[in-house]
C-alpha positions in Angstrom: -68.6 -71.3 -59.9 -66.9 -74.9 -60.3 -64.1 -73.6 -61.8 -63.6 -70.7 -59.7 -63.9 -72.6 -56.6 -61.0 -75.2 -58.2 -58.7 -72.0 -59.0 -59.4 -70.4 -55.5 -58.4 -73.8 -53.7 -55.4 -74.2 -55.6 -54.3 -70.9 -54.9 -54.9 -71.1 -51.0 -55.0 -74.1 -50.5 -58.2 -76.4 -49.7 -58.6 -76.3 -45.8 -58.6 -71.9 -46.6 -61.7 -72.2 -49.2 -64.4 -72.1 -46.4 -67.8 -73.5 -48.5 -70.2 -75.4 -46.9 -68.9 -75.1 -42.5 -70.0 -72.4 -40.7 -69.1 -69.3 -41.9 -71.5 -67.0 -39.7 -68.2 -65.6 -38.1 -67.5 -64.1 -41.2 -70.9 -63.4 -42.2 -72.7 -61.5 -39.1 -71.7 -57.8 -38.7 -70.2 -57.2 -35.4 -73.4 -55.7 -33.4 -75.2 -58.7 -35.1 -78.1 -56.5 -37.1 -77.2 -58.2 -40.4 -76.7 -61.8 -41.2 -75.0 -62.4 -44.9 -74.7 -65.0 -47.2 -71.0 -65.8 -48.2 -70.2 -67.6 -51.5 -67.2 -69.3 -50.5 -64.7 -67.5 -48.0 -61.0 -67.5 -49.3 -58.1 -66.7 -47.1 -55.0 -66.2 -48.5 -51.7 -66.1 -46.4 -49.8 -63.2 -48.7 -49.8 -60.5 -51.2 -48.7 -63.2 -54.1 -52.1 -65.2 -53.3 -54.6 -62.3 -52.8 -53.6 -60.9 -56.0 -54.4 -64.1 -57.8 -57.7 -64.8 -55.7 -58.5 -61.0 -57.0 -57.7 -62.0 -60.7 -59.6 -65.2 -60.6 -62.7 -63.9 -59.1 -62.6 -60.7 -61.5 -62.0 -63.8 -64.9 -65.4 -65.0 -63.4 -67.3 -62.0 -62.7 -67.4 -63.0 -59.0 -67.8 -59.6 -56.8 -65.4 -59.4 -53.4 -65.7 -58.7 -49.6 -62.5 -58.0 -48.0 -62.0 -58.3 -44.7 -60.2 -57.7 -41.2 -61.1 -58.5 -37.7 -65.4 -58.0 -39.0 -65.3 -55.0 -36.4 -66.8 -52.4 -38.1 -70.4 -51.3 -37.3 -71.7 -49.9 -41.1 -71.9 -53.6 -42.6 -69.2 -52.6 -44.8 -67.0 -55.7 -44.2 -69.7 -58.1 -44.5 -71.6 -60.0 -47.3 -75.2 -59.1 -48.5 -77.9 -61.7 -48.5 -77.3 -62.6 -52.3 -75.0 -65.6 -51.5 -73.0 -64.2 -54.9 -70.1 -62.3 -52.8 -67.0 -64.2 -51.8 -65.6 -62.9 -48.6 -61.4 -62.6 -48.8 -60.4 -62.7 -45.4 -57.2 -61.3 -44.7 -56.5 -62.4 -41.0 -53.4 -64.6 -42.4 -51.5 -61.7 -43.7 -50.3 -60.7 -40.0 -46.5 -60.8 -40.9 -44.6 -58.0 -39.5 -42.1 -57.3 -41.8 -39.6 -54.4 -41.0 -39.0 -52.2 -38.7 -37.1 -48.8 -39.3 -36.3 -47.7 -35.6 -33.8 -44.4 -37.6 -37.1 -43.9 -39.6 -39.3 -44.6 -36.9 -41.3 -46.7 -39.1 -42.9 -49.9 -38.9 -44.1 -51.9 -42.3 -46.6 -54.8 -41.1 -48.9 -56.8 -43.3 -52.8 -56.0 -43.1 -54.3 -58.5 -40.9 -52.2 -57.9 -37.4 -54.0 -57.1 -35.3 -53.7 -53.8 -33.8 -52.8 -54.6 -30.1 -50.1 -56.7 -31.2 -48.2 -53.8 -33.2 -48.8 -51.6 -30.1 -46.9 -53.9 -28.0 -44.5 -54.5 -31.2 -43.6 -50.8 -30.9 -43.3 -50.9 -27.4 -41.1 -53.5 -27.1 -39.0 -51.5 -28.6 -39.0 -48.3 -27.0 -41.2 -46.7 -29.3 -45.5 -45.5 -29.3 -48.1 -46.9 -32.0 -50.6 -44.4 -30.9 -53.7 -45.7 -32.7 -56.1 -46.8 -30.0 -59.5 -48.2 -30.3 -61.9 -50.0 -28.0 -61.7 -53.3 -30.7 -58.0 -53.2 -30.4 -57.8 -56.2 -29.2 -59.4 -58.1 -32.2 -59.7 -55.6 -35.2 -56.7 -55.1 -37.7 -54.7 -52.5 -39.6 -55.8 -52.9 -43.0 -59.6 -52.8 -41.5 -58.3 -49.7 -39.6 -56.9 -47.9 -42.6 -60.0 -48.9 -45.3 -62.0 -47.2 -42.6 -59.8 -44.4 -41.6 -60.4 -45.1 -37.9 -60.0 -42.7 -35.4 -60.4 -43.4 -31.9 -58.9 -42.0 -28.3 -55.8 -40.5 -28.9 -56.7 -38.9 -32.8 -56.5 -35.4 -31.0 -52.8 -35.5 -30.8 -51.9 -38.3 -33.4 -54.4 -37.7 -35.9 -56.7 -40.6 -37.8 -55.1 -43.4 -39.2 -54.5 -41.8 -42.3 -52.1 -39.6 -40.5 -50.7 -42.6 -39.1 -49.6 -44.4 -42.5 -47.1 -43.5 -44.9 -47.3 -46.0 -47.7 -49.4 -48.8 -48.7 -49.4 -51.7 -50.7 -52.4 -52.5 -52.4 -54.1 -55.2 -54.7 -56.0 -53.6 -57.3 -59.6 -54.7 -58.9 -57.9 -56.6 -61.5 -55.2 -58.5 -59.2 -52.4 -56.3 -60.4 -50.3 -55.3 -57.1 -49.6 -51.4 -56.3 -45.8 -51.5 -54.6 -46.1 -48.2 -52.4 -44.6 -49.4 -49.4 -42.6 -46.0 -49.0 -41.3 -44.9 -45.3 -41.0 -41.3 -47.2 -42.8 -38.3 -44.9 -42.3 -36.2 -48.6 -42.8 -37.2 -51.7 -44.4 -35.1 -54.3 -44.3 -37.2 -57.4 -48.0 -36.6 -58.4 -51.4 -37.7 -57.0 -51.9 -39.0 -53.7 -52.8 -42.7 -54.1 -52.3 -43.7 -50.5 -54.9 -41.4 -49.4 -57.2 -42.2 -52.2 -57.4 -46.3 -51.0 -57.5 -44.9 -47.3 -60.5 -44.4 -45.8 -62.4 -46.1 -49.3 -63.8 -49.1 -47.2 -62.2 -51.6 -49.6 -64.5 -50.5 -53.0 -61.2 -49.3 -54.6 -58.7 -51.9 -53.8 -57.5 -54.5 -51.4 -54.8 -53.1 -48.7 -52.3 -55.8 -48.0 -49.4 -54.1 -46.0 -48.6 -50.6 -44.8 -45.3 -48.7 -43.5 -47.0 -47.0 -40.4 -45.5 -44.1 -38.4 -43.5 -44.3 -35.2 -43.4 -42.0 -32.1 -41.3 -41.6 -28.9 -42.7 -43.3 -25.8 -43.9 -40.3 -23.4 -41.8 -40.0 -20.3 -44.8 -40.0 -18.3 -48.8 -40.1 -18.3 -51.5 -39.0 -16.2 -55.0 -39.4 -16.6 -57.8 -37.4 -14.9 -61.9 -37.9 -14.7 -63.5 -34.4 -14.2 -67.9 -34.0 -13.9 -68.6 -31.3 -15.7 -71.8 -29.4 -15.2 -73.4 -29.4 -19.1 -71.8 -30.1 -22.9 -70.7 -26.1 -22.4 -68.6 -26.8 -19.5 -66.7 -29.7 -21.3 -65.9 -27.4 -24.5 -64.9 -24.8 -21.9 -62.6 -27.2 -20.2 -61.1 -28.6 -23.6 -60.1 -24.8 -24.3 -58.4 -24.2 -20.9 -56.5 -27.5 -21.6 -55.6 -26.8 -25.1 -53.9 -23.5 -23.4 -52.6 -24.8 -20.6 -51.4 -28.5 -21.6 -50.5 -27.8 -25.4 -49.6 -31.1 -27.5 -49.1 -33.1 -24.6 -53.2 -33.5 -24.4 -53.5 -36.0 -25.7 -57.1 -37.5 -25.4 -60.0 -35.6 -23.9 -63.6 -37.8 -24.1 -67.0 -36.7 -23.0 -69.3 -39.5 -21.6 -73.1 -38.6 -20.7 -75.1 -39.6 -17.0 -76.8 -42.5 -19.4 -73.9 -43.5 -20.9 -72.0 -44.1 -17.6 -75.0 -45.4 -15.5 -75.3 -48.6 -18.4 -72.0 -49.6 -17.5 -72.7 -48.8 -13.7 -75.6 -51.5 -14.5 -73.7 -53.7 -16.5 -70.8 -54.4 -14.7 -71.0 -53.9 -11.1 -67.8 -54.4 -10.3 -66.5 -51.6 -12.5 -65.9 -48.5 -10.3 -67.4 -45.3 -11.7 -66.3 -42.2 -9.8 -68.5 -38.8 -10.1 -71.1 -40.2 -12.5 -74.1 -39.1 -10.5 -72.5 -35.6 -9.9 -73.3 -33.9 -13.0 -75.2 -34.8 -16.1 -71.7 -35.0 -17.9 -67.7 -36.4 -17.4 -64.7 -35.7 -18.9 -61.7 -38.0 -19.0 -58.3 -36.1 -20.2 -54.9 -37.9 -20.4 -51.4 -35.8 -20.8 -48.6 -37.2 -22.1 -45.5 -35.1 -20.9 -41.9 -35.1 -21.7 -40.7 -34.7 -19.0 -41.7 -36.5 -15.6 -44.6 -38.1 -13.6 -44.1 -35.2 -11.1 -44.0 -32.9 -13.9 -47.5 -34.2 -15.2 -49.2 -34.3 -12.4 -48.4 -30.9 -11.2 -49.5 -29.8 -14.8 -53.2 -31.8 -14.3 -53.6 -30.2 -10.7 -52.9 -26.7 -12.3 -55.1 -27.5 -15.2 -58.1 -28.8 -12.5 -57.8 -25.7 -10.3 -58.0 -23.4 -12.9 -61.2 -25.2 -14.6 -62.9 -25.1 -11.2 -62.5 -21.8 -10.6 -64.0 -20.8 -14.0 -66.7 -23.1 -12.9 -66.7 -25.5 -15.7 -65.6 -28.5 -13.3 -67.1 -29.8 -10.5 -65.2 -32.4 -9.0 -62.7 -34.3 -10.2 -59.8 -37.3 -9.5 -56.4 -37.6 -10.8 -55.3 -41.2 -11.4 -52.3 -41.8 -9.0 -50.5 -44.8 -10.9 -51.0 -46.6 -13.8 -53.5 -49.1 -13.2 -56.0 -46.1 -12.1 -55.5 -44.9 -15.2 -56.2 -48.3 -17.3 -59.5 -48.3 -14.8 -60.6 -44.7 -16.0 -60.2 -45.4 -19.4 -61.4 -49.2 -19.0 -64.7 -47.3 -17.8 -64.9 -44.9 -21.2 -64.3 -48.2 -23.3 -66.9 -50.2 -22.0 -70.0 -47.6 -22.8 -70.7 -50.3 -25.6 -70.4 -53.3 -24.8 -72.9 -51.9 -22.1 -75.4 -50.6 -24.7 -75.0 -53.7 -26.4 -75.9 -55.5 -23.6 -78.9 -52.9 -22.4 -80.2 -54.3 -26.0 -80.2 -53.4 -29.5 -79.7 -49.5 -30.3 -79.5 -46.7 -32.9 -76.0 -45.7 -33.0 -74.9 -42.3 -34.9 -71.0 -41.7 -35.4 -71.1 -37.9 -36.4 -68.6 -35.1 -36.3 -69.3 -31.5 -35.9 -67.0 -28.2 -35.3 -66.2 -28.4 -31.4 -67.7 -25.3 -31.0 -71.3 -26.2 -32.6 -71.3 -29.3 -30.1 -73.2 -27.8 -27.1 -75.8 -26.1 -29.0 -76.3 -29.4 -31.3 -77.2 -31.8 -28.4 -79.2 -29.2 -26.9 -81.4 -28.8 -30.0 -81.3 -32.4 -31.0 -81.9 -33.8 -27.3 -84.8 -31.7 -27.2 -86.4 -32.6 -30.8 -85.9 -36.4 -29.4 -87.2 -36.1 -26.3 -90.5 -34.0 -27.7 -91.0 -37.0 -30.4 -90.3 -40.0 -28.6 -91.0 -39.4 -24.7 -88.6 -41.6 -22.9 -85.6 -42.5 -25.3 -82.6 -42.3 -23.5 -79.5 -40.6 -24.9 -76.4 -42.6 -24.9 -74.0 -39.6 -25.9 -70.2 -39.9 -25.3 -67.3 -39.6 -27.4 -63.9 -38.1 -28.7 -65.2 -34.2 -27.9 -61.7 -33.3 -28.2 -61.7 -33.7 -32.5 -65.9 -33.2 -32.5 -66.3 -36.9 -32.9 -69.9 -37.5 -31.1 -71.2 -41.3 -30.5 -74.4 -39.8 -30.2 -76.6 -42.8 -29.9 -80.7 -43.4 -29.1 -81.8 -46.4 -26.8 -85.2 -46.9 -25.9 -87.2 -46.1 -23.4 -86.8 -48.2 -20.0 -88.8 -51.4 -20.5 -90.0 -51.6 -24.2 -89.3 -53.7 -26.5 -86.1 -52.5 -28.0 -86.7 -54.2 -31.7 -90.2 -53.3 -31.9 -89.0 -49.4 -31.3 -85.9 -50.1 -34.0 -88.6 -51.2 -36.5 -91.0 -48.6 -35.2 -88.8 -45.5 -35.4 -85.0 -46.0 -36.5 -86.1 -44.4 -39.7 -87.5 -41.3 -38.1 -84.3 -40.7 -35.6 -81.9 -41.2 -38.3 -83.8 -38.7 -40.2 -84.0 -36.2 -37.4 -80.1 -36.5 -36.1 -78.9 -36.1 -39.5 -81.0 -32.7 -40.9 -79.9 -32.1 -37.0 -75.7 -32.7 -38.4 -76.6 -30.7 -41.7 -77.9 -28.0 -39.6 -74.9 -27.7 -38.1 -72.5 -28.3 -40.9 -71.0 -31.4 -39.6 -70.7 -35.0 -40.7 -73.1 -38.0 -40.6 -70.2 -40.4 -40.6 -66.7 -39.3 -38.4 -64.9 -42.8 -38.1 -67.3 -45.6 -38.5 -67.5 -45.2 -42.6 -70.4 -45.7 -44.4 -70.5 -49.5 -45.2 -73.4 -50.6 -46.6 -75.9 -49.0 -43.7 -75.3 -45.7 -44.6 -74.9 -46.0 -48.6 -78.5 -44.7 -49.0 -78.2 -41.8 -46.6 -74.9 -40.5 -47.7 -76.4 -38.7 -51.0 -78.9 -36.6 -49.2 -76.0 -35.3 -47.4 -72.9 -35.2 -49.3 -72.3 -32.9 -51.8 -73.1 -33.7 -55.2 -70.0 -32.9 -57.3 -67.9 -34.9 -54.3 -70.0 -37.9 -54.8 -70.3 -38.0 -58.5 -66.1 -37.5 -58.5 -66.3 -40.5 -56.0 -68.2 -42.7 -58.2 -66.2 -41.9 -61.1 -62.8 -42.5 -59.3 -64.7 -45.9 -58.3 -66.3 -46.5 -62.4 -62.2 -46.4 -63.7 -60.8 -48.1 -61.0 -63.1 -51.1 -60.5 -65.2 -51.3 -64.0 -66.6 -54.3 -63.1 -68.2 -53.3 -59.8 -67.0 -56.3 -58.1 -64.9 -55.0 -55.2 -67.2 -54.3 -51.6 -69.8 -53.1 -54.5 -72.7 -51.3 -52.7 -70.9 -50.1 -49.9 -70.5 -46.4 -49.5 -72.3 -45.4 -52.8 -74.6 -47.1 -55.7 -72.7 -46.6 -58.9 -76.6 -46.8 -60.2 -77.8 -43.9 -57.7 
């Protein structure tokens, strides 16, 4: 390790070789379940020096962590316990380094953040649409090794729909050039898809050309109760009809959900939450005018109540009402995390499945562990549920973690199976999940996983252990 550790400083430099400091920033998962054990952490400042921090560490045998802003909530950008892993931090790569306003492109390096390539696209008259409660601290490579959704995925897509090219730093420190603003290109397999959404155990991303869009002429935001999970699907149908592309994020948050931020943060104003047992909160983005979309919402409203799958509802009347409404939606958890530690479950299921899932599931719950409180919101609009399990009001909430995590999990997920969805929509699969995943992926898709994984990184020295065990 010596030698290593020489190699590694001369490459970065010695004040980026964190050894013996504190390094629990880098080594404590975001909701602060898992504390690792770094080796040393290296951060290099470009493409040039994480390729040879790659190399040396593959020479020596020495396995790799890479990561962003440590946002992630699966333990997949974290080390393990062994104190073996070196964590490669990539927050100095935050260079943006062209941007194609004909192409409506933007090539930026893989630790900027992603707030500050919104308001890099703004500035210049153009919409990075990739939103995410962490925004303000999580980065674009973390984003695209996860394949992160979030609020606006409905219209834009996941960031894989995002991103057009990629450069990447291979297991063995060789450097992939596929920084390409091309939207076709049929030259053979799909590499930037293949390192996108693979949680770092196939590569390194260093920099990515990222898609462009118009700014919307105007946006208006609304916050409908809704009487059940039925009501919401109903209401997402009307305003897929009625509102076409320009709907561009449609969330369902639950009574629980919205009464832990009531508690949270009292000075947050929560409108209708005690109404029904469910909201809604829709945004349009319209071509045309603020009149324009706010006449379309006020259509879209009276029609839903009439079919009765509305009860109330408010219409944001400038732009800071809106940033309230949504600021509401993106504190759920930092609410739950405050309420205490929780069981959290990222799942996806067909919209249409959605109502009669969290009617089965909620009951199964509720029937097991009298008490537990639901904390189900999420992106309803692409079936991305946050469907998570708190317990009941004054108990211990690590004694019922250790008591019964293991029995929820198992229940929500034959719960997902049941209803052909996903046990993991946005979050990945990290190292928390890497046990689950084969009792509910297929078979032939995981073994091609772990052989795409066996030839790329032989060694099993890059994020090994997340996602799958090449031994399992």
């Amino acid at each position: 390790m010596v030698e290593v550790l020489a190699q590694l400083r001369q490459i970065c430099g010695d004040a980026h070789v964190l050894t013996d400091q504190d390094l629990s920033a880098f080594e404590r998962d975001w909701r602060g379940r898992a504390q690792g054990k770094a080796l040393f952490v290296v951060r290099p400042a470009s493409t040039t020096e994480v390729a040879a921090v790659v190399k040396a560490c593959a020479a020596a045998g020495v396995p790799m962590v890479p990561q962003g802003g440590n946002t992630g909530l699966v333990m997949g950008s974290t080390p393990d316990d062994s104190g073996r892993e070196v964590v490669l931090s990539l927050q100095r790569l935050n260079t943006v380094r062209a941007l194609d306003a004909a192409n409506a492109t933007l090539t930026v390096e893989a630790g900027c953040v992603l707030a500050h390539l919104q308001q890099v696209a703004d500035d210049v008259g153009f919409l990075f649409p990739l939103s995410l409660a962490s925004e303000g601290s999580c980065t674009i490579g973390g984003n695209l090794a996860s394949n992160a959704g979030g609020t606006q995925v409905l219209r834009y897509g996941n960031a894989r729909d995002l991103c057009l090219g990629l450069e990447v730093v291979t297991p063995q420190g060789e450097v992939w050039h596929g920084l390409s603003g091309l939207r076709k290109d049929n030259t053979g397999l799909d590499l930037r898809n293949l390192f996108i959404g693979s949680e770092g155990t196939l590569g390194v991303i260093t920099a990515a050309t990222l898609k462009l869009f118009p700014k919307p002429a105007a946006q208006r935001t609304a916050w409908a109760a809704v009487p059940s999970v039925q009501a919401a699907v109903d209401l997402l149908g009307l305003a897929q009809q009625q509102l076409g592309a320009g709907l561009t994020g449609f969330e369902m948050m639950g009574q629980v959900a919205l009464g832990l931020v009531v508690k949270h943060f009292a000075s947050m104003s929560v409108p209708l939450w005690q109404s029904t047992p469910y909201c809604v909160l829709l945004e349009l983005s319209d071509t045309d005018n603020e009149d324009h979309a706010h006449q379309q919402l006020e259509r879209l409203l009276e029609t839903a109540l009439e079919h009765g799958c509305v009860v109330d509802a408010v219409v944001a009347q400038n732009i800071a009402q809106s940033k309230a409404l949504w600021h509401v939606r993106e504190s759920i958890s930092m609410a739950q995390a405050a309420e205490g530690l929780n069981i959290k479950h990222d799942i996806a299921l067909p919209v249409s499945a959605i109502p009669a899932f969290v009617a089965h599931t909620d009951a199964l719950l509720a029937q097991q562990l009298p008490g537990v409180r639901m904390v189900n919101f999420g992106h309803l609009g692409d079936g991305n549920l946050h469907y998570n399990v708190q317990c009941p009001l004054n108990s211990d909430a690590a004694v019922f973690l250790q008591a019964h995590e293991a029995q929820v999990n198992h229940l929500v997920y034959e719960a997902v199976k049941a209803f052909e969805g996903s046990i993991s929509a946005e979050h990945g699969i990290g190292r928390l999940k890497a046990d689950t995943l084969p009792h509910y992926k297929d078979p032939v898709a995981l073994a091609l996983m772990r052989s795409i994984k066996q030839a790329l990184d032989p060694q099993n020295l890059m994020n090994s252990g997340r996602i799958f065990n090449l031994m399992k």
